[in-house]
KELOMAR-753425 format. One line per 8 residues: their letters; for each residue z, x, y of C-alpha. Coordinates in nm, 3 decimals. Layout:
KELOMAR-753425
a> Z X Y; ...
end
This chain:
KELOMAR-753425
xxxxxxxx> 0.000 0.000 0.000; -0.066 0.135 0.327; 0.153 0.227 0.582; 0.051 -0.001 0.879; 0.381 0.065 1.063; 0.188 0.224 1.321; -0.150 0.050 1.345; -0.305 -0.197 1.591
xxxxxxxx> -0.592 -0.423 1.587; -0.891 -0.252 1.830; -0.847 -0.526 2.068; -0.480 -0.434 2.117; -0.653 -0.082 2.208; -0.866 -0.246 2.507; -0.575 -0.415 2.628; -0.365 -0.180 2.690
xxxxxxxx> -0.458 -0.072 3.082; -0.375 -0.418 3.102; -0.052 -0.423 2.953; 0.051 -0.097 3.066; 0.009 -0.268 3.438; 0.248 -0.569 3.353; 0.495 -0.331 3.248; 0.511 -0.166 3.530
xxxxxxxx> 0.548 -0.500 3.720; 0.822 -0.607 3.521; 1.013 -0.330 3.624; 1.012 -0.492 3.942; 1.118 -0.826 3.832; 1.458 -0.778 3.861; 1.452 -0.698 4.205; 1.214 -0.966 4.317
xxxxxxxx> 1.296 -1.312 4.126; 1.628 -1.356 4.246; 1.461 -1.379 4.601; 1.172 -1.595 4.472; 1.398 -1.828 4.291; 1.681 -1.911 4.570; 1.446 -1.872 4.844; 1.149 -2.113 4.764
xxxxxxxx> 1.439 -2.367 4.688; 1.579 -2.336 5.042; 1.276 -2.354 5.267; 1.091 -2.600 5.032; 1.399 -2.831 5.039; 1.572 -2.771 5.423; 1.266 -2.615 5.610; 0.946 -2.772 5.569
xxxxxxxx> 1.015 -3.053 5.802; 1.286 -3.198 5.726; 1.475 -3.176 6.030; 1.818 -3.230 5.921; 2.151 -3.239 6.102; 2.252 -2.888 6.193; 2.570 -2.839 5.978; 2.337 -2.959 5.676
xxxxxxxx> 2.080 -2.697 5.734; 2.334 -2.473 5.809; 2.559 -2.544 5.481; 2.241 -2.571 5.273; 2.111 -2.224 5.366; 2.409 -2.054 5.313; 2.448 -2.217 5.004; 2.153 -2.085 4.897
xxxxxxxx> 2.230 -1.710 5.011; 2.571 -1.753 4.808; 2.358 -1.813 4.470; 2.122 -1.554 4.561; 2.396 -1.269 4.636; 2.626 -1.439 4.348; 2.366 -1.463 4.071; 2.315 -1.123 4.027
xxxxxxxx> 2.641 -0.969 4.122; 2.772 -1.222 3.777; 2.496 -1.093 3.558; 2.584 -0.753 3.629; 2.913 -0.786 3.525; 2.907 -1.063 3.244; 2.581 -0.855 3.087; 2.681 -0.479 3.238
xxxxxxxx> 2.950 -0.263 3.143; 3.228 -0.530 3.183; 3.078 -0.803 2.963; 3.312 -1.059 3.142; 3.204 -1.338 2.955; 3.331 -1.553 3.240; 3.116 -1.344 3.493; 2.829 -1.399 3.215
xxxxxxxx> 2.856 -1.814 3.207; 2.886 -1.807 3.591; 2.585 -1.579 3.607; 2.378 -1.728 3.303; 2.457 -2.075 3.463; 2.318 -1.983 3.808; 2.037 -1.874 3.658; 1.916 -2.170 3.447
xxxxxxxx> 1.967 -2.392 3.736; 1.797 -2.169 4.009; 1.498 -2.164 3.764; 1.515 -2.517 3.755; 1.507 -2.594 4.121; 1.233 -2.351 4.171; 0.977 -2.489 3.936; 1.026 -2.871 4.114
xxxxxxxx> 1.056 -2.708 4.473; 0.693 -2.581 4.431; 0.547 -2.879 4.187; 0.687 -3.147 4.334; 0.676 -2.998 4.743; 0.301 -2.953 4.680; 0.191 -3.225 4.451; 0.452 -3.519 4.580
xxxxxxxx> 0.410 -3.444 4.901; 0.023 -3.441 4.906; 0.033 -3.798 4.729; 0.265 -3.924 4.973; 0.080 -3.799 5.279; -0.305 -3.947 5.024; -0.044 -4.277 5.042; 0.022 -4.264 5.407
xxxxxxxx> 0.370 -4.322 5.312; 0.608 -4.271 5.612; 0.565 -3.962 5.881; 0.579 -3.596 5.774; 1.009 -3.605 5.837; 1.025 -3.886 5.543; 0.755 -3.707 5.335; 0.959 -3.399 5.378
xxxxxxxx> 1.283 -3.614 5.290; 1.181 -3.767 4.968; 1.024 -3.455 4.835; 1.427 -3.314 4.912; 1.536 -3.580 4.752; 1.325 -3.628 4.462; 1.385 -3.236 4.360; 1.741 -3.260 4.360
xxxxxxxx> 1.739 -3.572 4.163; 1.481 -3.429 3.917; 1.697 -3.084 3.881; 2.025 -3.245 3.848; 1.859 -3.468 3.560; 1.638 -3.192 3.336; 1.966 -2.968 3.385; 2.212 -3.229 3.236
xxxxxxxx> 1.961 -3.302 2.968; 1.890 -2.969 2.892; 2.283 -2.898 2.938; 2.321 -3.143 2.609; 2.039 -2.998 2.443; 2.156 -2.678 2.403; 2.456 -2.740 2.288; 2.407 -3.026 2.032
xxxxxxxx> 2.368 -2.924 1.614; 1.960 -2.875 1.634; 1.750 -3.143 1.454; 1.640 -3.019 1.135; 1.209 -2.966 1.128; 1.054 -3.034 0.766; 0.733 -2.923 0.674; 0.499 -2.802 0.354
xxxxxxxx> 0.308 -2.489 0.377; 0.083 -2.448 0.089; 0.045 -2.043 -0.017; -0.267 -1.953 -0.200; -0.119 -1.682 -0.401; 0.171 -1.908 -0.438; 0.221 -1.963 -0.872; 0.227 -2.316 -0.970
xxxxxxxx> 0.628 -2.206 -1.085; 0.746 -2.127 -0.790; 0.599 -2.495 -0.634; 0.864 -2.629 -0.423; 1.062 -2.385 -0.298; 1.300 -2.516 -0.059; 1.352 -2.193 0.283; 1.574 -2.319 0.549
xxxxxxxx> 1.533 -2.086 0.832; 1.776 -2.003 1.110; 1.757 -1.768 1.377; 1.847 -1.693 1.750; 2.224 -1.804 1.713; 2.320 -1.611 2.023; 2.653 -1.637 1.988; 2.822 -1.560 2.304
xxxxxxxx> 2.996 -1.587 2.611; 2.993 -1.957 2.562; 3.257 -1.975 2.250; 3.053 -2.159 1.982; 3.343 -2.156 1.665; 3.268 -2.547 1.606; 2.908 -2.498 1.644; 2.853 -2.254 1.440
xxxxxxxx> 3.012 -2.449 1.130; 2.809 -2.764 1.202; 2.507 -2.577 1.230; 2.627 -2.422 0.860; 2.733 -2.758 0.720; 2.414 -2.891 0.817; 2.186 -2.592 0.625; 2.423 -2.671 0.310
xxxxxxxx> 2.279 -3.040 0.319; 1.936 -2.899 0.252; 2.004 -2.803 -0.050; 1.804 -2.457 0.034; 1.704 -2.236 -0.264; 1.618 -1.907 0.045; 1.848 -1.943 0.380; 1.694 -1.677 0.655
xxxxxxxx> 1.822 -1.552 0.951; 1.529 -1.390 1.137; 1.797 -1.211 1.359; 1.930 -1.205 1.729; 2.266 -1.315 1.567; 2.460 -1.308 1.892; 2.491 -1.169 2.202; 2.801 -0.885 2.182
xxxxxxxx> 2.919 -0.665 1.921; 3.024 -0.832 1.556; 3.384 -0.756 1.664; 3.346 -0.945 1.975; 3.159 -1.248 1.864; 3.312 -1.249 1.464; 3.496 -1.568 1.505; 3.192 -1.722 1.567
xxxxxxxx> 2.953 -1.554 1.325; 3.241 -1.587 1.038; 3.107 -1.955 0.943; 2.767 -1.829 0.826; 2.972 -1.753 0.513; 2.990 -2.078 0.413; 2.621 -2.111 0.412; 2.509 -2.203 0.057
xxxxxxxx> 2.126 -2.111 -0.141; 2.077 -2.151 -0.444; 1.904 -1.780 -0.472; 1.992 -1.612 -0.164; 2.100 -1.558 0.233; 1.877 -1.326 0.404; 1.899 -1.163 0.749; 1.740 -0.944 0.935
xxxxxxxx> 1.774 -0.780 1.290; 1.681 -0.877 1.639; 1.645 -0.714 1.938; 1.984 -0.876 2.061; 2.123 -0.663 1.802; 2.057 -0.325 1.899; 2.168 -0.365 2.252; 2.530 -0.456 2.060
xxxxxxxx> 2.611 -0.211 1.769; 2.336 -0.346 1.527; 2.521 -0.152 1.232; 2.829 -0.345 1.323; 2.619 -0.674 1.244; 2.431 -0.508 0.914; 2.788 -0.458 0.803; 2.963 -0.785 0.901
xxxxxxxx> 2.623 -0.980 0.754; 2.699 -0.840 0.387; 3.041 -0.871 0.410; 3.001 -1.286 0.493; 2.766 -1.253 0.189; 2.362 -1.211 0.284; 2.156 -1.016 0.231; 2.049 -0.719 0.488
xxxxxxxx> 1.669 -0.698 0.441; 1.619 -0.329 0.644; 1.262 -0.246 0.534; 1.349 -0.371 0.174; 1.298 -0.652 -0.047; 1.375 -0.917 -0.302; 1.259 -1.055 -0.580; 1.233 -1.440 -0.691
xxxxxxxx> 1.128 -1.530 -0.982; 1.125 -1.870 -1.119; 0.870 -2.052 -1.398; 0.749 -1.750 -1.485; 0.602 -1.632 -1.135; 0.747 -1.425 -0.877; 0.810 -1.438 -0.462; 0.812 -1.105 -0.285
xxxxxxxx> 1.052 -1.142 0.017; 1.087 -0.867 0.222; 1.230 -0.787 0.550; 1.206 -0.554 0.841; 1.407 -0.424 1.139; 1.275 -0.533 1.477; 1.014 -0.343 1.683; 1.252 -0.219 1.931
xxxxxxxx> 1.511 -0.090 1.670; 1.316 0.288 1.663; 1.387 0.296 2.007; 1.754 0.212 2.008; 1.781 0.602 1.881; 1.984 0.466 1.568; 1.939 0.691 1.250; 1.745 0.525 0.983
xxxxxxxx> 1.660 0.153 1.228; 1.263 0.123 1.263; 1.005 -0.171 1.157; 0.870 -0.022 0.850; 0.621 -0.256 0.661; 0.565 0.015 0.364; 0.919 0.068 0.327; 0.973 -0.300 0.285
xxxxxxxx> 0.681 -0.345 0.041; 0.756 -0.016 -0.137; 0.716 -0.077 -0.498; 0.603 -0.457 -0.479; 0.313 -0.574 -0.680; 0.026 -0.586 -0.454; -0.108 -0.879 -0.658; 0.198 -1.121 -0.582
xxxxxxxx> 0.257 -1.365 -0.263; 0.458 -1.223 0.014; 0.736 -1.379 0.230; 0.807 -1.154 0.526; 1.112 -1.142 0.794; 1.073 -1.000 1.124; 1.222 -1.127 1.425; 0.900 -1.149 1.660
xxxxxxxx> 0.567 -1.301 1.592; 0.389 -1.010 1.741; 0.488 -0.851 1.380; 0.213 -1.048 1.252; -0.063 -0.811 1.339; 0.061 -0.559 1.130; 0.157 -0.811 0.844; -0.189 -0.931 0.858
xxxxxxxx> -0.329 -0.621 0.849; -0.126 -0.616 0.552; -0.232 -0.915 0.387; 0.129 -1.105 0.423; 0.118 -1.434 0.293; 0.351 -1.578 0.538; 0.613 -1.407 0.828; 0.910 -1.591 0.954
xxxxxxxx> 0.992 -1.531 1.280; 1.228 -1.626 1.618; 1.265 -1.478 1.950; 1.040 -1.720 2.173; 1.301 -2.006 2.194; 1.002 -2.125 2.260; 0.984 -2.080 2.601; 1.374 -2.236 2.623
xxxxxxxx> 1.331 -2.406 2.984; 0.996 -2.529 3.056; 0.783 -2.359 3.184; 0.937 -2.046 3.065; 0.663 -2.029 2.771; 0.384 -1.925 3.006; 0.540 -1.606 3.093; 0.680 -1.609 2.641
xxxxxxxx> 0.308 -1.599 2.591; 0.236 -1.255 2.765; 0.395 -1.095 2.509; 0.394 -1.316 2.225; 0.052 -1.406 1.997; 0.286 -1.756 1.940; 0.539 -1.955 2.055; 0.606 -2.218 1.795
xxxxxxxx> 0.505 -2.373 1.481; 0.293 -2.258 1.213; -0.028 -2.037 1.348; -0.279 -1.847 1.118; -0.383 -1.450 1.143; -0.631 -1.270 0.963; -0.787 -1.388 0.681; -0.454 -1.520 0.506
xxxxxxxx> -0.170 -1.463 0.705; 0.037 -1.757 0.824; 0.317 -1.714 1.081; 0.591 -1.970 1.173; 0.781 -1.947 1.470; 1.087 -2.110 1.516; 1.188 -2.206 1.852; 1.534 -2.076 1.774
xxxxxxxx> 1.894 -2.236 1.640; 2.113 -2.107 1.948; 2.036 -2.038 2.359; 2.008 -1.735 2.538; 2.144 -1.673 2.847; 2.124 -1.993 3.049; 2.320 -2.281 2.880; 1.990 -2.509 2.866
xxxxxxxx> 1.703 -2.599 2.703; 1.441 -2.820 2.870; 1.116 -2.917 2.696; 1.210 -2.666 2.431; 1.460 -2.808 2.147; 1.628 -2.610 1.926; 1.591 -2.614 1.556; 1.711 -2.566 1.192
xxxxxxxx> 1.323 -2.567 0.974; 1.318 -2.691 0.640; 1.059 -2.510 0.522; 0.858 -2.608 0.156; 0.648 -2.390 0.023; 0.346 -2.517 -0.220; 0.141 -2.378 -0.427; -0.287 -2.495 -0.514
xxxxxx> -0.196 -2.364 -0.888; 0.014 -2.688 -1.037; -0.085 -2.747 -1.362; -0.276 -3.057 -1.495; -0.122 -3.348 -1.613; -0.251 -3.438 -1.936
end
């Protein structure tokens, strides 16, 4: 089998100027979307016309300022150094809700306001005053929404995906697939054993964990990690790392993972074998774990497949989608994947899709590679999910090969 840990498709090749310029962009988005995201807000919603009382503008503004000195300042020091997980909520909160505000400033101040003025509702003041109004309204509602969202038990998502090489014995095979927990500053104890109980009603034969497990070190965030022990398959628990990981001790997590019971799938693999055919599923660490400078962490797609029959049906881990063009290249039968929340809060997905070949569902890649993405179990960061539901997938695999009934 060949070692593909290292090869791209040509077109990746071409695009790279063009990559290699959003990089160097994004390097400045740190410094520039706070700005963006308090300051569109504030003029679209006190200074296009409005002309309110004084102490409103006034108060409004500096509310405004206050989020965008405050925002950052509670990042830094619930993601920095400190990890003050209050700092982090305060931050993470301010941040989801700014993002909010911004996308309705500039949809609804350009598209409700030119309707209004088509409409020859009212003069420009009340045109000005509705479009206030109808942001605020519209914000307050998607963030309470998506508020509940993230924090309810995801719905569980059922479907069949027929594999080719799939044998007729192995017809039926019942993966539940978690992923993106995040468990963090947010303390999710209760969660995380209703999201368990629920997996244990699936009666699951393979439970995955495609990785980003939480957000912290395992000692930090055990409490809330310890109820993945209870998960129950009637084969085996499987995990693999995210990028969350290695920016928290990802050996800490390796360990704690076995010790609740799964399976660590670092560039190795598994056998399962039922009715006389056989399921290769194999895992690898994420793409950024070579980076992270820890001994022995690296995607390796040979070093997972090392000593596999090259004749038998593949089931690959590995956190992001954009795995898939090396496990196409490959010849992987189907890759399980997480990382895009899938977008999280609309219309987050846009910018997911940059850097992402998917962003959820089942996609096909090469000549017989099919990737699903899940849109993740958890949150990151901001406490919300709009347009973007989390999910526990039920995933059935089927094989073309069931024998004739006579």
């Amino acid at each position: 089998m060949t070692d593909t840990s290292d090869t791209r498709p040509a077109d990746s090749e071409a695009q790279a100027p063009r990559q290699s310029r959003l990089h160097r962009l994004m390097r400045y988005l740190p410094l520039i979307a706070p700005v963006l995201l308090w300051a569109v807000p504030c003029w679209v919603l006190l200074h296009t016309g409005q002309h309110w009382p004084l102490p409103v503008t006034l108060v409004g503004t500096a509310l405004f300022a206050l989020g965008l000195v405050g925002m950052p300042l509670a990042m830094v020091r619930g993601h920095g150094r400190r990890q003050q997980d209050r700092a982090a909520i305060v931050g993470d909160t301010l941040l989801g809700s700014s993002w909010v505000l911004f996308t309705w400033s500039i949809l609804l101040g350009v598209l409700l306001r030119l309707a209004l003025t088509v409409a020859g509702v009212g003069e420009s003041q009340d045109r000005a005053r509705i479009v206030t109004w109808a942001v605020l309204g519209i914000s307050a509602a998607l963030l309470a929404w998506g508020y509940t969202e993230a924090r309810r038990v995801p719905r569980v998502r059922r479907l069949d995906v027929q594999l080719p090489r799939l044998g007729a014995g192995l017809d039926g095979i019942r993966v539940v697939l978690i992923t993106d927990t995040h468990y963090g500053p947010l303390d999710r104890t209760r969660w995380s054993a209703r999201v368990c109980e629920t997996v244990n009603t699936l009666e699951a034969d393979l439970v995955c964990h495609t990785g980003d497990i939480a957000d912290g070190t395992a000692e930090r965030r055990r409490a809330q990690a310890v109820p993945l022990g209870i998960v129950r398959a009637t084969r085996a628990r499987v995990y693999v790392t995210g990028n969350h990981e290695y920016y928290s001790e990802a050996q800490g997590w390796v360990d704690l993972m076995g010790e609740l019971g799964w399976e660590p799938l670092r560039n190795r693999h598994l056998l399962f074998e039922r009715g006389g055919d056989t399921l290769v599923v194999a895992g690898v660490d994420d793409v950024t774990a070579e980076s992270s400078g820890l001994a022995g962490h690296r995607a390796h797609l040979a070093g997972a497949l090392n000593g596999a029959d090259p004749d038998l049906p593949v089931l690959l881990l590995a956190h992001q989608p954009k795995f898939v063009d090396r496990a196409a290249a490959d010849g992987i039968d189907l890759q399980l994947s997480g990382h895009t929340h899938g977008g999280q809060i609309w219309p987050f997905h846009h910018l997911v899709r940059i850097d992402q070949p998917a962003l959820a569902g089942l996609s096909h890649h090469g000549t017989r590679t099919l990737l699903y993405t899940s849109r993740g179990t958890g949150f990151w960061g901001p406490p919300f999910r709009v347009f973007a539901p989390s999910e526990i997938t039920l995933l059935v695999l089927r094989s073309p090969h069931l024998p004739t009934q006579p």
